[in-house]
DSSP file (Angstrom, degrees, kcal/mol; ACC not computed):
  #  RESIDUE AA STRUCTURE BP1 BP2  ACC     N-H-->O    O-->H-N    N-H-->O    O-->H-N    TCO  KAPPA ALPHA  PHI   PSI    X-CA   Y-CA   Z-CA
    1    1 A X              0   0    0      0, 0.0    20,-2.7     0, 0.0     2,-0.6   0.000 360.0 360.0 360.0 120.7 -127.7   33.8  146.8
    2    2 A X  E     -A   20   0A   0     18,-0.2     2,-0.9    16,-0.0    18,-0.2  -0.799 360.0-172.4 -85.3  94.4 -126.8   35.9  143.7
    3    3 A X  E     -A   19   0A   0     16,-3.2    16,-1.8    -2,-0.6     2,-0.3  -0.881  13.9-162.2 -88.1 112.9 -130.1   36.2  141.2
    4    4 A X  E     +A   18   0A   0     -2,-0.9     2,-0.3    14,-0.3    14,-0.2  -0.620  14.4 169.4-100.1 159.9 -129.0   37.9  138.1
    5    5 A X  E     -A   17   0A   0     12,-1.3    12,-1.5    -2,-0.3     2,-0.3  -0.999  21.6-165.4-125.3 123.3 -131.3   39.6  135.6
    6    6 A X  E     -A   16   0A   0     -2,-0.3     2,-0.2    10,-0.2    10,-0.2  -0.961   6.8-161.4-153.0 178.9 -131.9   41.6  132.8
    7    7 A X  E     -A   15   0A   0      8,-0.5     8,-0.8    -2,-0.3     2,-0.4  -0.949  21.7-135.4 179.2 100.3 -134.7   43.3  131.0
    8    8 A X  E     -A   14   0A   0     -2,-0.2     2,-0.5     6,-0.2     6,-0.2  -0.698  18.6-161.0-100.1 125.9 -134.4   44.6  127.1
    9    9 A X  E  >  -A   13   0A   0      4,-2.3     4,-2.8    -2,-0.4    -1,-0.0  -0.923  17.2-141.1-102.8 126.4 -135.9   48.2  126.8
   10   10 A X  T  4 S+     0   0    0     -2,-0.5    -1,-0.1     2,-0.2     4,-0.1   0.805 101.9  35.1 -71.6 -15.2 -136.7   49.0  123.1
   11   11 A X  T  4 S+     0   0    0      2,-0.1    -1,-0.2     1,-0.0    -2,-0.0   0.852 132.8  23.6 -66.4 -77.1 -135.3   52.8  123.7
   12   12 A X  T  4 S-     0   0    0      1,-0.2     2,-0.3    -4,-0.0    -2,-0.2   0.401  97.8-144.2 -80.8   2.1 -132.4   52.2  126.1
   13   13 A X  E  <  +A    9   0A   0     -4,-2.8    -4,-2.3     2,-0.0     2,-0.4  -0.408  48.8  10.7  91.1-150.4 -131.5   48.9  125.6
   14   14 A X  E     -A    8   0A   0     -2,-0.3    -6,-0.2    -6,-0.2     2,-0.2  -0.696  53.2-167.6 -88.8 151.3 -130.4   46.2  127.7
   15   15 A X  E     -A    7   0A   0     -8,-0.8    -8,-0.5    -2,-0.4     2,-0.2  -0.776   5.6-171.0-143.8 109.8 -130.4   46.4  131.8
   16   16 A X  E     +A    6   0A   0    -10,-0.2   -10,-0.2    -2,-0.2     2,-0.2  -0.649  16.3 149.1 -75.4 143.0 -128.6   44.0  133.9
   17   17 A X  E     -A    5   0A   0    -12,-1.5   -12,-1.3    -2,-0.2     2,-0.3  -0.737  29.2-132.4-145.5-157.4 -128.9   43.7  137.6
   18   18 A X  E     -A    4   0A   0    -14,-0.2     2,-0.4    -2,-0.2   -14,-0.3  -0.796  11.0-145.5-161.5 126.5 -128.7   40.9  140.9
   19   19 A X  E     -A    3   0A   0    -16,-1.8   -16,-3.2    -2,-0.3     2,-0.6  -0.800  24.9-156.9 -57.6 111.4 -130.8   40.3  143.7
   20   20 A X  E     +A    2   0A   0     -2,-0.4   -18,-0.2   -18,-0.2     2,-0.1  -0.967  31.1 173.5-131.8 115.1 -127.9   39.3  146.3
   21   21 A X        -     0   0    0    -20,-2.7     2,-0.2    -2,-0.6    -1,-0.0  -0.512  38.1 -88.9 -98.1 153.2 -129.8   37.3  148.8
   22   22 A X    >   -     0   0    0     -2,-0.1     3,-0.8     1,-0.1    -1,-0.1  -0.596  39.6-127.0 -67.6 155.1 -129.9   35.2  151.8
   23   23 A X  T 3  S+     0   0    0      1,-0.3    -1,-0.1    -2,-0.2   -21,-0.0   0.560 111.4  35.1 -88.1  10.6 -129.7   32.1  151.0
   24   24 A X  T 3  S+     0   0    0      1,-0.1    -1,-0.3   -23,-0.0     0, 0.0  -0.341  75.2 149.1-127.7  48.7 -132.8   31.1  152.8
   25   25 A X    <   -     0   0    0     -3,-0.8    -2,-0.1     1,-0.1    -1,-0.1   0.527  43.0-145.5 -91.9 -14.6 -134.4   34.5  151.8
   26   26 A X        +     0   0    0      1,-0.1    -1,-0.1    -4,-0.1    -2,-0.0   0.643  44.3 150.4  63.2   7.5 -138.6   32.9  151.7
   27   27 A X        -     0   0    0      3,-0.0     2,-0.4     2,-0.0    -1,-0.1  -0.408  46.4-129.4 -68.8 170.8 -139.4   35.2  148.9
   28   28 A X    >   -     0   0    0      1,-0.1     3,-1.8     0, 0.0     4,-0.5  -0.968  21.4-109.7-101.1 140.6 -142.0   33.9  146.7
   29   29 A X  T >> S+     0   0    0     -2,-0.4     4,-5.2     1,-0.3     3,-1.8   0.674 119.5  50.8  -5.0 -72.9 -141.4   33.9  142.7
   30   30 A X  H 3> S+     0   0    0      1,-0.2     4,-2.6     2,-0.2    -1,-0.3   0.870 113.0  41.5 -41.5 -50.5 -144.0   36.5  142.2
   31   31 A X  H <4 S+     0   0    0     -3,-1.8    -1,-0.2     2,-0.2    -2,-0.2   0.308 114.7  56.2 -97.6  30.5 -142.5   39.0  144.9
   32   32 A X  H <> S+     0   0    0     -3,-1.8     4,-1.9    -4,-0.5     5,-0.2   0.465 108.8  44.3-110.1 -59.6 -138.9   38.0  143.5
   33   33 A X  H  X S+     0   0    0     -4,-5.2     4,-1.5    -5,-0.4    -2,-0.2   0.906 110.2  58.8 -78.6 -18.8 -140.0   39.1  139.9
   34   34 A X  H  X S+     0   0    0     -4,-2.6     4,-3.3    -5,-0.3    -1,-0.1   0.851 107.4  48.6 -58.7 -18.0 -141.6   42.4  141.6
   35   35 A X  H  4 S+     0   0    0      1,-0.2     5,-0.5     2,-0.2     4,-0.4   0.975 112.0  44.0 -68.7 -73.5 -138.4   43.0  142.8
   36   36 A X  H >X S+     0   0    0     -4,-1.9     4,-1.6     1,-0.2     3,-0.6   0.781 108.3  58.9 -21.6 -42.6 -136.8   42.5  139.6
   37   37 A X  H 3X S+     0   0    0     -4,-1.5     4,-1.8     1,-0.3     2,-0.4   0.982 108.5  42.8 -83.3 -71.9 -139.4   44.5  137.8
   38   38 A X  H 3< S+     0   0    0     -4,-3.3    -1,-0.3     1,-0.2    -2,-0.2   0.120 103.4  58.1 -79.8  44.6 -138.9   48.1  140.0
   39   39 A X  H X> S+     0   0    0     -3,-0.6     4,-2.4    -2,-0.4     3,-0.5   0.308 111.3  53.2 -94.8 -31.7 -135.3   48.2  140.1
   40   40 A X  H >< S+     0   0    0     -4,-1.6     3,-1.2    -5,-0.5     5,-0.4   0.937 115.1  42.3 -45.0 -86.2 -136.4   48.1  135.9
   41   41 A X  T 3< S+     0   0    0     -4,-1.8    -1,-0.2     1,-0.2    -3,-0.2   0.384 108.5  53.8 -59.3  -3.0 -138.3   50.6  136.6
   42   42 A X  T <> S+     0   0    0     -3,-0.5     4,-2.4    -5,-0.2    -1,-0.2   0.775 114.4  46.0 -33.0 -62.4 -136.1   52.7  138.8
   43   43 A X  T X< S+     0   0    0     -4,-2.4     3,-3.5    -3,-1.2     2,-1.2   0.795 109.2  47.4 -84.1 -80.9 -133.6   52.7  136.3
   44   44 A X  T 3> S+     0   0    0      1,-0.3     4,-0.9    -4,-0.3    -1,-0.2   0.572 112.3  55.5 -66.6  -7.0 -135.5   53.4  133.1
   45   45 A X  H 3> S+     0   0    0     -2,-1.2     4,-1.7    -5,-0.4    -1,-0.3   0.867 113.5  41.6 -78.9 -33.2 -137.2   56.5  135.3
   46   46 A X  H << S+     0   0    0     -3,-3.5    -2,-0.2    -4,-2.4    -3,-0.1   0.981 116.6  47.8 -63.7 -41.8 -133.4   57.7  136.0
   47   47 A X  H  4 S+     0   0    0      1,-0.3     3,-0.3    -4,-0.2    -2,-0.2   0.730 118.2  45.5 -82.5 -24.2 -132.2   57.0  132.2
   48   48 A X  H  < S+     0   0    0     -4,-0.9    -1,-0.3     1,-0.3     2,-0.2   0.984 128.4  14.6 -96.3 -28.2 -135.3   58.8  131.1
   49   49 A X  S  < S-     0   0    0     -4,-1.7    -1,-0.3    -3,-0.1    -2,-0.2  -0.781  84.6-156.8-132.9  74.3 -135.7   62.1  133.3
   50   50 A X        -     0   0    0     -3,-0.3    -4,-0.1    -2,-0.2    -3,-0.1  -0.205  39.4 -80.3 -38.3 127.5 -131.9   62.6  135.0
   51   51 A X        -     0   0    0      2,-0.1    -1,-0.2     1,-0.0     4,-0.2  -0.002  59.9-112.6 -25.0 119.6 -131.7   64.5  138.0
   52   52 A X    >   -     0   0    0      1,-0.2     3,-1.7     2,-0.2    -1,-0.0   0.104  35.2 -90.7 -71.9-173.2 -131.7   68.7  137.1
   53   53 A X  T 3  S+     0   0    0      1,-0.4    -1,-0.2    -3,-0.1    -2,-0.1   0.472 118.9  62.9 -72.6  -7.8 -129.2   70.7  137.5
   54   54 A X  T 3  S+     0   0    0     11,-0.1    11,-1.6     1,-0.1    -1,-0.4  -0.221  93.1  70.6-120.7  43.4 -130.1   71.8  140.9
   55   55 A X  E <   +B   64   0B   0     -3,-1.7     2,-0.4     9,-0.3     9,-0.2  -0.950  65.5 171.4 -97.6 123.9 -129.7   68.5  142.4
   56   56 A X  E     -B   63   0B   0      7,-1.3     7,-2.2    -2,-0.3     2,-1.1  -0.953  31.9-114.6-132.0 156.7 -125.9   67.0  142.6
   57   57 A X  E     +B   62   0B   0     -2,-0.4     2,-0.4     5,-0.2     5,-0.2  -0.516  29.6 173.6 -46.7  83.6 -124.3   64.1  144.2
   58   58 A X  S    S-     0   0    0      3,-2.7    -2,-0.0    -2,-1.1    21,-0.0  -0.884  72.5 -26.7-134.3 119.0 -121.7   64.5  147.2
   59   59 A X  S    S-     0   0    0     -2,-0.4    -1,-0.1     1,-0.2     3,-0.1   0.495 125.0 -42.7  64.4   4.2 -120.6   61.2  148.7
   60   60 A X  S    S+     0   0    0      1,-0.5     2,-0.3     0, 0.0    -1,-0.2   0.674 120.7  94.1 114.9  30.0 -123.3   59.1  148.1
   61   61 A X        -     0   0    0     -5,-0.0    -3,-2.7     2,-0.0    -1,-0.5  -0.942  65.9-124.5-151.0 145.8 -126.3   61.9  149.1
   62   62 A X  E     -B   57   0B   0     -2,-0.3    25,-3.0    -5,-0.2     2,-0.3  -0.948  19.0-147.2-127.0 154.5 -127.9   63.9  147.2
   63   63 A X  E     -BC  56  86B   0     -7,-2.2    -7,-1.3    -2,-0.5     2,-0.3  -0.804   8.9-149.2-116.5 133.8 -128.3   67.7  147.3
   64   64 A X  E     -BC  55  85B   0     21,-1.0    21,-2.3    -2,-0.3     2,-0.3  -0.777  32.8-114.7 -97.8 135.9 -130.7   70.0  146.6
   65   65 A X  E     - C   0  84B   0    -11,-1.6     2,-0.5    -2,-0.3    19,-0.3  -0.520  40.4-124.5 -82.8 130.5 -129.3   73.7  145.3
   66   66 A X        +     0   0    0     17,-1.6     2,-0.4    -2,-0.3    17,-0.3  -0.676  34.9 177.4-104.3 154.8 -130.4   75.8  147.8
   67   67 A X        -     0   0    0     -2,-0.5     2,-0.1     2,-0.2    17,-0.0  -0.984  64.5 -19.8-143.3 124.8 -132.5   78.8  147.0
   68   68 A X  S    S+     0   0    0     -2,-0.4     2,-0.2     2,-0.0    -2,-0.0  -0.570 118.6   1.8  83.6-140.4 -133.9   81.3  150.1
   69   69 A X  S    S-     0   0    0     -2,-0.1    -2,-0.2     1,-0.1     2,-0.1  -0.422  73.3-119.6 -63.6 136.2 -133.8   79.4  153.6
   70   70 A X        -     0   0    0     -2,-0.2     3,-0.1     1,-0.1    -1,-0.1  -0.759  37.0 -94.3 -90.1 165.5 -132.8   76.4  154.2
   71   71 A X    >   -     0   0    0      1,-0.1     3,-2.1    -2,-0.1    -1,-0.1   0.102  57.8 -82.3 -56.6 166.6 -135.1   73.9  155.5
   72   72 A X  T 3  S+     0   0    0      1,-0.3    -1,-0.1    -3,-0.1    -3,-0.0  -0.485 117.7   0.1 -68.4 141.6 -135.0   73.5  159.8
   73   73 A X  T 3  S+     0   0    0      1,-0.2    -1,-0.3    -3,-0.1    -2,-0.1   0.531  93.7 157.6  55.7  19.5 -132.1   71.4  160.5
   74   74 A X    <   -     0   0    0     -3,-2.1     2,-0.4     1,-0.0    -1,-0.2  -0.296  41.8-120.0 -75.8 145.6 -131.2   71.0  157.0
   75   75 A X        -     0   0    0     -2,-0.0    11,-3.4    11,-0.0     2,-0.3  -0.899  27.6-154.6 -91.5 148.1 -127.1   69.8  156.2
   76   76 A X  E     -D   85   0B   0     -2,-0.4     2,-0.4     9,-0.2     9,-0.2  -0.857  16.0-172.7-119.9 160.3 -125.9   72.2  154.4
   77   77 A X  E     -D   84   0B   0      7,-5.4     7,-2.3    -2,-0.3     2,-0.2  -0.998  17.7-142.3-127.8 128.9 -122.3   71.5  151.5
   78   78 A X  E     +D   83   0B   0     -2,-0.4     2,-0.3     5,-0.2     5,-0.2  -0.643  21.1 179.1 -31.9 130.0 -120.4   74.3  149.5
   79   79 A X  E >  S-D   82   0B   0      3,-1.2     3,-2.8    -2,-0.2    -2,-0.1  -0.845  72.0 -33.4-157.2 118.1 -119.6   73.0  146.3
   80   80 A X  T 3  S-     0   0    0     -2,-0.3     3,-0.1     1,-0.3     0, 0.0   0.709 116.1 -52.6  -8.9  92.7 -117.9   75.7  144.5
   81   81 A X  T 3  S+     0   0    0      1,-0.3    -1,-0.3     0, 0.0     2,-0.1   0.066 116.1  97.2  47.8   4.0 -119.5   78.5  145.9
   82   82 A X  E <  S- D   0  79B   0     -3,-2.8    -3,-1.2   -17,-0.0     2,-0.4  -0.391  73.6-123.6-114.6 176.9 -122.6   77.7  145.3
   83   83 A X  E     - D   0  78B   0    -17,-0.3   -17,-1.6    -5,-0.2    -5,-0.2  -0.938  19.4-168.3-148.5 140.4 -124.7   76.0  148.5
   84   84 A X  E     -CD  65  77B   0     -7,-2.3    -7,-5.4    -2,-0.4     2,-0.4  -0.583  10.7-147.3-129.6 135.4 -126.4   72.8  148.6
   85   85 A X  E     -CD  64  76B   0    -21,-2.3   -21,-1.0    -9,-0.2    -9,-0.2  -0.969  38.9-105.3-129.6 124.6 -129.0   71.2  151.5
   86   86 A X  E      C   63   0B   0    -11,-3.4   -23,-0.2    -2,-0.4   -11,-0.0   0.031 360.0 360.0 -39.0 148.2 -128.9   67.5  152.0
   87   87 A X              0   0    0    -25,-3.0    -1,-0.2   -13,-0.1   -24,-0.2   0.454 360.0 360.0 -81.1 360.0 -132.2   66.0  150.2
């Protein structure tokens, strides 16, 4: 079961999304619109304060710029010279 959504922010505008479901999933209305309600607030938390510059993306993980030690047991990525420990 596909629930689609959206949610007009008076800064950013419109944000569609879908709750893709079982179709026998037992939520109730109320914890169906909570859902609804923090992936809205997920995204207007990305759209408003983006990850900084010493966090990037690689492969679907995100990386922290590493500075000192890395943490115990940390992965660690090169990403043009610079070196990155999985978050």
């Amino acid at each position: 079961m596909k629930i689609d959504f959206e949610f007009i922010h008076p800064v950013h505008g419109k944000f569609r999304d879908a709750l893709n479901l079982p179709d026998n999933h037992g939520y109730t209305d109320a914890e169906l619109d909570a859902m609804k309600q923090q992936r809205f607030t997920n995204w207007v938390a990305v759209v408003e304060a983006p990850p900084s510059d010493d966090t990037i993306e690689i492969e679907g993980e995100t990386y922290s710029k590493l500075e000192g030690v890395p943490p115990t047991g940390a992965i660690l990525k090169e990403v043009d010279g610079i070196w990155y420990y999985k978050v």
